[in-house]
C-alpha positions as CSV (number, residue, x, y, z in Angstrom):
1,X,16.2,10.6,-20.0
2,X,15.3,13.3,-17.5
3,X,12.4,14.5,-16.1
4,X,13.4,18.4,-17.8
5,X,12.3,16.6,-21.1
6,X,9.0,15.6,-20.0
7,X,7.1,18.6,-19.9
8,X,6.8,19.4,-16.4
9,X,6.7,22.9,-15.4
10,X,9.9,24.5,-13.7
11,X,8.4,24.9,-9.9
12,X,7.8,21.2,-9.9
13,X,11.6,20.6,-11.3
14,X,12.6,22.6,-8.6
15,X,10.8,20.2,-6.2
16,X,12.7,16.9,-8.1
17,X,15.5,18.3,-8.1
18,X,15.7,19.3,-4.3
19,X,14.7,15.9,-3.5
20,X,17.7,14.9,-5.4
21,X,16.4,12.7,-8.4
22,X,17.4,13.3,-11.7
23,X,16.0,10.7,-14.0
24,X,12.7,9.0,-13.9
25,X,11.4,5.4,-13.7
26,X,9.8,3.7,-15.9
27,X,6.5,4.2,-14.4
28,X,6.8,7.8,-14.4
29,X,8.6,7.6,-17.8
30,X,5.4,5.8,-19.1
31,X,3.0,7.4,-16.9
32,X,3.6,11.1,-17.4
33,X,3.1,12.1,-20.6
34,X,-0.2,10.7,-21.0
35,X,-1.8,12.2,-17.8
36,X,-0.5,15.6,-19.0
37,X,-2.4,14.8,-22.0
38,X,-5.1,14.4,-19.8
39,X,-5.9,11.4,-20.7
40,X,-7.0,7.9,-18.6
41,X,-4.8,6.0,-17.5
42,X,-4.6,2.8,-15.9
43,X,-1.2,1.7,-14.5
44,X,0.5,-1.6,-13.4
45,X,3.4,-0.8,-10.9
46,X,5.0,-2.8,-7.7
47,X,6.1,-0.9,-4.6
48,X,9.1,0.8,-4.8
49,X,8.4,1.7,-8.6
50,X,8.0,5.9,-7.7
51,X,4.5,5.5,-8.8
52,X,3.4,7.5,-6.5
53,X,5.2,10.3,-8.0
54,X,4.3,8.9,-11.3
55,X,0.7,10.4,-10.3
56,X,1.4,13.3,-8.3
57,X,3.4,15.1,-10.4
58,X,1.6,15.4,-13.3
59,X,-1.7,16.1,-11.4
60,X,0.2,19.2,-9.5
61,X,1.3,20.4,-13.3
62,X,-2.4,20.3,-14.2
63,X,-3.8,21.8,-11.2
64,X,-1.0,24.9,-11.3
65,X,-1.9,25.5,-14.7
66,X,-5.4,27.1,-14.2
67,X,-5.9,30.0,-11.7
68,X,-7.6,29.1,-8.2
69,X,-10.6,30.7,-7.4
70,X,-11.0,32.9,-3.8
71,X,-12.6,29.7,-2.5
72,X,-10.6,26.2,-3.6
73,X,-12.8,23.7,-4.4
74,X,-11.3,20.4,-4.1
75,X,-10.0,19.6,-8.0
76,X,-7.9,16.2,-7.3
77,X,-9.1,13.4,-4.9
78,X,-6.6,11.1,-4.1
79,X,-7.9,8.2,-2.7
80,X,-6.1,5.7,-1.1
81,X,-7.0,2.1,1.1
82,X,-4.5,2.6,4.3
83,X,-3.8,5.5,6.7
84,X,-0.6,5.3,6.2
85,X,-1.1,5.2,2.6
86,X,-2.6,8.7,2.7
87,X,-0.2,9.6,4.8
88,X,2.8,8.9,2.4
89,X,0.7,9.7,-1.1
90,X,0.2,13.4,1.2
91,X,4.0,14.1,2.7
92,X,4.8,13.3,-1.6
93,X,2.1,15.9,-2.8
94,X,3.4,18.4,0.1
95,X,6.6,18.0,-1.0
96,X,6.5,18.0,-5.0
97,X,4.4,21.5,-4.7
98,X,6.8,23.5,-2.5
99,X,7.1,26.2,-5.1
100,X,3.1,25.8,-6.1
101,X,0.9,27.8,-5.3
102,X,-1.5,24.4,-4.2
103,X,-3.1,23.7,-0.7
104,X,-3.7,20.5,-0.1
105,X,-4.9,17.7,2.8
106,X,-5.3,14.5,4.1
107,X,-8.3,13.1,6.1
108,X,-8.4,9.4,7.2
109,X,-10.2,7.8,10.2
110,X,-9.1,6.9,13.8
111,X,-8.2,10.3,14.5
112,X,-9.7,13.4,15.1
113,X,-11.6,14.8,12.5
114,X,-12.5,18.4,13.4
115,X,-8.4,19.4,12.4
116,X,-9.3,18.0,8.9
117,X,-12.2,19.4,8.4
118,X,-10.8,23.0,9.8
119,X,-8.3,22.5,6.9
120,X,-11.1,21.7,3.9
121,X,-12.9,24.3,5.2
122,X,-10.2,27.0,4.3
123,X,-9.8,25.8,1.0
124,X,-7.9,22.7,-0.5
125,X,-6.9,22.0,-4.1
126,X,-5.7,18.3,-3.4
127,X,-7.7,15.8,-1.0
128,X,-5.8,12.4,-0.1
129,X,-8.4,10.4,1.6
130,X,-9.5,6.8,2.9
131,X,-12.6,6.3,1.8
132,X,-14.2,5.7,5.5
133,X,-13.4,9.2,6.6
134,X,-14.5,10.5,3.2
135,X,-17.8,9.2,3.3
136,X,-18.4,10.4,6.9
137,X,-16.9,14.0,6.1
138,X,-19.0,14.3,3.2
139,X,-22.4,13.0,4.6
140,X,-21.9,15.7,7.3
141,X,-21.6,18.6,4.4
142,X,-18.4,19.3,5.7
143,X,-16.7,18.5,2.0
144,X,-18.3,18.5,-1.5
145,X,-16.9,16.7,-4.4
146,X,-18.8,17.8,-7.6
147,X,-15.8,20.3,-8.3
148,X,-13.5,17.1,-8.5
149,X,-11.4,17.4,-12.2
150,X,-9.2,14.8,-11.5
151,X,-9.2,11.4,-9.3
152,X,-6.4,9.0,-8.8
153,X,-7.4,5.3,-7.5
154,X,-4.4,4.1,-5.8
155,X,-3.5,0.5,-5.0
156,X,-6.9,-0.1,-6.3
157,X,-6.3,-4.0,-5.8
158,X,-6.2,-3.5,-1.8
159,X,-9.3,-1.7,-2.4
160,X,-11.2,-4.8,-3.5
161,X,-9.0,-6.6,-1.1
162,X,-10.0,-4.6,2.0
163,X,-14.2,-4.3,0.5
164,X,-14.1,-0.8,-0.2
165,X,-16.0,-1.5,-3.8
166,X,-19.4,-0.1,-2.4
167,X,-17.4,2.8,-0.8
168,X,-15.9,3.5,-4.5
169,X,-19.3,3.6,-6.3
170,X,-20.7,5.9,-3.6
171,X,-18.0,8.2,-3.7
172,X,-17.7,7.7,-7.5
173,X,-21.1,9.0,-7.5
174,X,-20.4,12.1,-5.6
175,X,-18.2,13.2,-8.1
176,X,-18.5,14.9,-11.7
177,X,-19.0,12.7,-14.9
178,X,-16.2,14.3,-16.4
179,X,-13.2,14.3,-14.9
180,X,-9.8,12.7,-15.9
181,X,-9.1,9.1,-14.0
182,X,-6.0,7.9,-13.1
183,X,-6.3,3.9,-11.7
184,X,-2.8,2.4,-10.3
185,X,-2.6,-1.3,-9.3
186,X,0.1,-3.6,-8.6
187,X,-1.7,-6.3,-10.9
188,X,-4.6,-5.9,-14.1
189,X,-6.7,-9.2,-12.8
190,X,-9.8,-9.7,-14.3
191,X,-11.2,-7.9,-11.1
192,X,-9.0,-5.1,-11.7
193,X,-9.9,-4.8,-15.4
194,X,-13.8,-4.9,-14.5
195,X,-13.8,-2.3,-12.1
196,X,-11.3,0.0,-14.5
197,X,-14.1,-0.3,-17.3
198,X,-16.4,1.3,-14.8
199,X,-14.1,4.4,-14.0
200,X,-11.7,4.9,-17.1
201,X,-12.9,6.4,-20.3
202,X,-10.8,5.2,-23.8
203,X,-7.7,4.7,-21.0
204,X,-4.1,4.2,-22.0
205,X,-2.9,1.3,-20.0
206,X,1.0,1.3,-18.7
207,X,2.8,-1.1,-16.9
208,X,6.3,-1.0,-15.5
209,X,7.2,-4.5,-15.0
210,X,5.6,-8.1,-15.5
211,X,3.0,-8.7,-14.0
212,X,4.0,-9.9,-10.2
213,X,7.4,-10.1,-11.3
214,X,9.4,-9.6,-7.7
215,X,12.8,-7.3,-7.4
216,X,15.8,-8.8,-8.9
217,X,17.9,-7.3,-6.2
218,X,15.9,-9.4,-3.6
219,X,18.2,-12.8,-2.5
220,X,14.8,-14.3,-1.7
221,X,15.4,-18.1,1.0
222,X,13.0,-20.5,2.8
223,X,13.4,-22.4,6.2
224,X,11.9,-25.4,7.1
225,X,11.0,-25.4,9.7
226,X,8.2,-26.9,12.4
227,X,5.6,-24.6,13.1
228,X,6.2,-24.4,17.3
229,X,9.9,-23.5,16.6
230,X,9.3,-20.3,14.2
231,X,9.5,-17.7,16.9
232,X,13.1,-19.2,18.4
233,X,14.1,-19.7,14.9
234,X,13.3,-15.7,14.0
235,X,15.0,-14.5,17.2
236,X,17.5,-16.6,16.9
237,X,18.4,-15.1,13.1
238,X,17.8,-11.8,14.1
239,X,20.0,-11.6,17.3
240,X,22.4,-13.9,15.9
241,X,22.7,-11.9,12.4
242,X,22.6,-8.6,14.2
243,X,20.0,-7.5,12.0
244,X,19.3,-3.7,12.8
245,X,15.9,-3.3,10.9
246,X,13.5,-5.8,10.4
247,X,9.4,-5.9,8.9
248,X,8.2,-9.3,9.9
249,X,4.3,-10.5,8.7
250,X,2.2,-12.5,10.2
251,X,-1.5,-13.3,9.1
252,X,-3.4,-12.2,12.2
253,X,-3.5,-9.7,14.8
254,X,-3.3,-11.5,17.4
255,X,-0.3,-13.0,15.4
256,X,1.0,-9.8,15.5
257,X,1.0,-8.6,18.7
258,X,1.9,-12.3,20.4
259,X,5.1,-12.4,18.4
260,X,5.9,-8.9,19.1
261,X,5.7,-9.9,23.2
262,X,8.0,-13.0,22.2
263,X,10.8,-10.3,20.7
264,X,10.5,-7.9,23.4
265,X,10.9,-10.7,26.0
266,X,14.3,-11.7,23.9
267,X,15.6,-8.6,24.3
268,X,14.6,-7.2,20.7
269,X,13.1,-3.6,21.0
270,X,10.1,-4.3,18.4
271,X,6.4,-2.8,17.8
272,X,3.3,-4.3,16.3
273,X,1.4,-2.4,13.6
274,X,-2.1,-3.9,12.8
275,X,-5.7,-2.7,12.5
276,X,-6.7,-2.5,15.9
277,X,-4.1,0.0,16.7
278,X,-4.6,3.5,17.1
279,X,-3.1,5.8,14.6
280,X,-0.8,7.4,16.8
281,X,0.4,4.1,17.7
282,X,1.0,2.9,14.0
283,X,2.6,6.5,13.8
284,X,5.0,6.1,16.6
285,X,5.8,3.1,15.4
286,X,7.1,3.8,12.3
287,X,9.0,6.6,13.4
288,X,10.6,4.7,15.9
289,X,11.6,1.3,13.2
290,X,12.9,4.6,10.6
291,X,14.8,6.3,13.1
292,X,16.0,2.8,14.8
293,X,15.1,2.8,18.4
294,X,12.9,-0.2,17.0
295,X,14.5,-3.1,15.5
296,X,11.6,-5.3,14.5
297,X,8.5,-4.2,13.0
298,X,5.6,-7.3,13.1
299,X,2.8,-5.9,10.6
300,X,-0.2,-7.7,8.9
301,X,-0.6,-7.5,5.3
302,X,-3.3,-4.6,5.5
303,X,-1.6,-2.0,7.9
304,X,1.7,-3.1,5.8
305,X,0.7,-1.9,2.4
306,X,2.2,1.5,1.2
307,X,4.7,1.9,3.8
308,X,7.7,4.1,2.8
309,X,10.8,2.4,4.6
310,X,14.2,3.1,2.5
311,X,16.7,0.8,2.4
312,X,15.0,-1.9,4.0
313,X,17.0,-4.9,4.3
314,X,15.1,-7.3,5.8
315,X,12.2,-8.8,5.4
316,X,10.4,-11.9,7.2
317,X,7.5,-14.2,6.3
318,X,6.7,-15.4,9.7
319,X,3.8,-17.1,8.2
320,X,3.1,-17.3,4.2
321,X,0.3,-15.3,2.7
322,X,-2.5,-17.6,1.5
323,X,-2.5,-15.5,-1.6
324,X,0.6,-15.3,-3.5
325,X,0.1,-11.7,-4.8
326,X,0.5,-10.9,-1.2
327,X,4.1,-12.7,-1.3
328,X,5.1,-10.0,-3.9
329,X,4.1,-7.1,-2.2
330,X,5.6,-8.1,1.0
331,X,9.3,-9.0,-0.5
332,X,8.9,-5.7,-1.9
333,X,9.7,-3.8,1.0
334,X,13.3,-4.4,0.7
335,X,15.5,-4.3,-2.1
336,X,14.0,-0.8,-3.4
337,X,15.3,2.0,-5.8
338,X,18.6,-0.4,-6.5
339,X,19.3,-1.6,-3.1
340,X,19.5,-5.1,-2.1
341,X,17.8,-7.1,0.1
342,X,17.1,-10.4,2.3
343,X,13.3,-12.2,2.2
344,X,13.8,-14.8,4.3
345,X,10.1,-17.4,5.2
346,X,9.6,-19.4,7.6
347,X,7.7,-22.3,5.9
348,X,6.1,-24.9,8.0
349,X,4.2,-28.2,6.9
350,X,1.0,-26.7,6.7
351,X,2.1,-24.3,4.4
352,X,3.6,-26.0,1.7
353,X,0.7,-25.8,-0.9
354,X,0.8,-22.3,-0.6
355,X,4.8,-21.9,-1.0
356,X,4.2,-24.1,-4.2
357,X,1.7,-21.6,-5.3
358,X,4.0,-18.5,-4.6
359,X,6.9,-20.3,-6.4
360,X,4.8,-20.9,-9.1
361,X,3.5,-17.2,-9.3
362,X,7.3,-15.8,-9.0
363,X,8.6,-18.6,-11.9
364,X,11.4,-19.7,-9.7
365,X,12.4,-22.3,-7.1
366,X,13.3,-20.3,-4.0
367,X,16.0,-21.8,-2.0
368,X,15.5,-24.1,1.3
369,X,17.6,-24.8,4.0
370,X,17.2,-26.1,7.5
371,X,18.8,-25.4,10.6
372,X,19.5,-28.3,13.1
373,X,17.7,-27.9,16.0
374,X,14.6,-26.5,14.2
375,X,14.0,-29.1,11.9
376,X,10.4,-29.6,10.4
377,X,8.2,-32.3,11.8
378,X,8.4,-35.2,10.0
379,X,4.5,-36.2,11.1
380,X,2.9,-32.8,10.5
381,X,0.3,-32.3,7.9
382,X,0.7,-30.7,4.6
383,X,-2.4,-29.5,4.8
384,X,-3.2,-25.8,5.3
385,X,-4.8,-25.5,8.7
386,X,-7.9,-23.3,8.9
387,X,-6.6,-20.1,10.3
388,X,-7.6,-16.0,10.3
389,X,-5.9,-13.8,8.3
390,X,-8.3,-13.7,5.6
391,X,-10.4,-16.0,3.2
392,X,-8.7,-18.5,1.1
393,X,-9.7,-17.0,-2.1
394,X,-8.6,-16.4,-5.5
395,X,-9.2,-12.9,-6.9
396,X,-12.0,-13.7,-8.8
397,X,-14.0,-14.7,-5.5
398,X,-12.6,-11.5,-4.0
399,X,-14.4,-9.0,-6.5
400,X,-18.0,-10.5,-6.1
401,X,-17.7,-11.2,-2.2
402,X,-16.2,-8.6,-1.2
403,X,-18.3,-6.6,-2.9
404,X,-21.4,-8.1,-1.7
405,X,-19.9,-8.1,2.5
406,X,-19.2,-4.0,1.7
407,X,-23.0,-3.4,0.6
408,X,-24.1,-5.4,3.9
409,X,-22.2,-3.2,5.8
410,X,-22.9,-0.2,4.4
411,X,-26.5,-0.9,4.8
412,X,-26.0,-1.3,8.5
413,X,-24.1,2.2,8.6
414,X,-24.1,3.7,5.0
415,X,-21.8,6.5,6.6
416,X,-19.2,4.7,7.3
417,X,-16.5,2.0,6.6
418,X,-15.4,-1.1,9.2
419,X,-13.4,1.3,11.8
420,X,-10.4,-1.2,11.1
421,X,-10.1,-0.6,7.8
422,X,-9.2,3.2,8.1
């Protein structure tokens, strides 16, 4: 099927077809038709699924169809957990309305703001947001959001994640009763289906794959390996395999940016992308691993999620995620739109409760193998050590606590999110 057959209007063809798809995926294919509708909707899709696009197109068609008034009120808010998110979710919108006549921005924190605020001030149609920098905008009057007709939640499970659920009400709040909701998440947990009930009206519910089903095209492998011998093992793959692009995670910060020193001192041009980076690091960054004057990206799971990187073949679990979701959205940075890919982990002692649990999640045995020389220690315990990185919870913890360190926080500063978390 093509997209001409799902009633999108010709400017936005145009914009497909310049891009140079022709058909849509199944997201979009299930996605599409209802929003047009205007109806709720509340979508399942992994990374790499154009959902995105499954959003942003539609939205565009519905926005273009009425006539803009002298001053634009913002009509969509898109709103989004990660900077680079917003980024990404913005460069689509930019694109898919070439031949719209639809202004649109993108505000998020650890930058300047008085650039995004020129730009509301003239008149938007489409707002991608974080919601830290959206609260502070709008508590200074320099945005209203009672004109909003339509509002997309996106990766709305890093939002609970990340304790943005008191940020949602507020801004939730700020907003017209009726409007038309659009909710996308990469799993419908219980959390995810109690917060949905408290946004989406009668709404149709699509999903493109199982649930946390990982990427057929992903040739997914664990080493053994003991825990002080990870970083020789890595560098030794990577230099050894010639590996030209690499996203490797690691639980902490610190994590981050020690392993990062470890590559550069090896001889591996690599970059850290965390948190407690500035935006224009994170941005620099990312152009340099895209372009490939980096080879090695070392991200944590936060500034990781939503990041755009085509054709990815590699990716590393330098340390497992404590949650197994997390698993899936990390091997889903390679093997995208058809392509194949390598996730390789590195799996020491300590971590082999939560390799059971990620096994268990993905309903397959992942391969092991062990490299002489950097065999696991026979003594080590196979219990998980006590470590950063986040809490050791399941996701029905994450929805009340979460919630409950967000209204703390906002009581300490109700205009603003954790700087971080931009």
């Amino acid at each position: 099927m093509s997209f001409n057959t799902l009633g999108l209007s010709e400017a936005i063809l145009k914009a497909i077809s310049k891009k140079g798809y022709n058909e849509p995926s199944p997201i979009q294919l299930k996605a599409i038709p209802p929003i047009l509708q205007g109806k709720d909707v509340l979508a399942s899709a992994q990374t790499g699924t154009g959902k995105t696009a499954g959003f942003t197109l539609p939205l565009l068609h519905i926005l273009s169809e009425s006539e803009n008034s002298k001053f634009r009120p913002i009509r969509a808010l898109i709103l989004t957990p990660t900077r680079e998110l917003a980024a990404q979710v913005y460069a689509n919108v930019k694109e898919y309305s070439e031949f719209l006549n639809i202004r649109s921005a993108v505000i998020f924190g650890g930058v300047n703001q008085k650039p995004q605020a020129a730009a509301i001030r003239q008149g938007i149609d489409v707002l991608v947001a974080t919601p830290g920098r959206l609260l502070d905008l709008e508590s200074q009057g320099l945005l209203s959001l009672k004109r909003v007709e339509i509002f997309v939640l996106d990766e709305a499970d890093r939002m609970l994640d990340m304790g943005f659920l008191r940020d949602m009400e507020r801004i939730m709040s700020k907003m017209p009763a009726k409007r038309q909701n659009l909710m996308f998440s990469a799993t419908f947990s219980k959390d995810i289906r109690k917060l949905a009930n408290g946004i989406l009206h009668h709404p149709v519910q699509v999903e493109a794959t199982p649930e946390n089903s990982t990427v057929d095209a992903i040739n997914q492998k664990v080493y053994r390996v003991a825990s002080g011998k990870k970083t020789d093992l890595i560098i030794k793959l990577i230099s050894e395999g010639n590996w030209k692009q690499v996203l490797v995670f690691t639980r902490t910060k610190h994590g981050a940016n020690k392993l990062c020193k470890k590559m550069v001192s090896a001889n591996i041009s690599a970059a850290a992308i965390h948190g407690n980076k500035s935006q224009g690091a994170r941005t620099k960054a990312l152009a340099g691993f895209k372009n490939g004057s980096i080879r090695v990206m070392v991200a944590t799971d936060i500034a990781a999620r939503g990041l755009d990187i085509p054709l990815l073949p590699h990716v590393v679990n330098f340390e497992l995620p404590n949650i197994s979701e997390d698993y899936v959205h990390r091997i889903g940075r390679t093997g995208r739109a058809g392509a194949s890919g390598e996730a390789i982990s590195l799996v020491s002692a300590d971590e082999t409760t939560y390799l059971r649990d990620i096994e268990k999640l993905v309903g397959m045995k992942i391969p092991v193998d062990i490299l002489e020389g950097f065999e696991p220690d026979p003594n080590a315990s196979t219990e998980p050590k006590k470590r950063g990185g986040g809490p050791n919870r399941n996701s029905n913890r994450a929805f009340s606590n979460k919630g409950k360190n967000s209204n703390r926080k906002a009581k300490q500063n109700p205009n603003r999110a954790p700087k971080s978390r931009r």
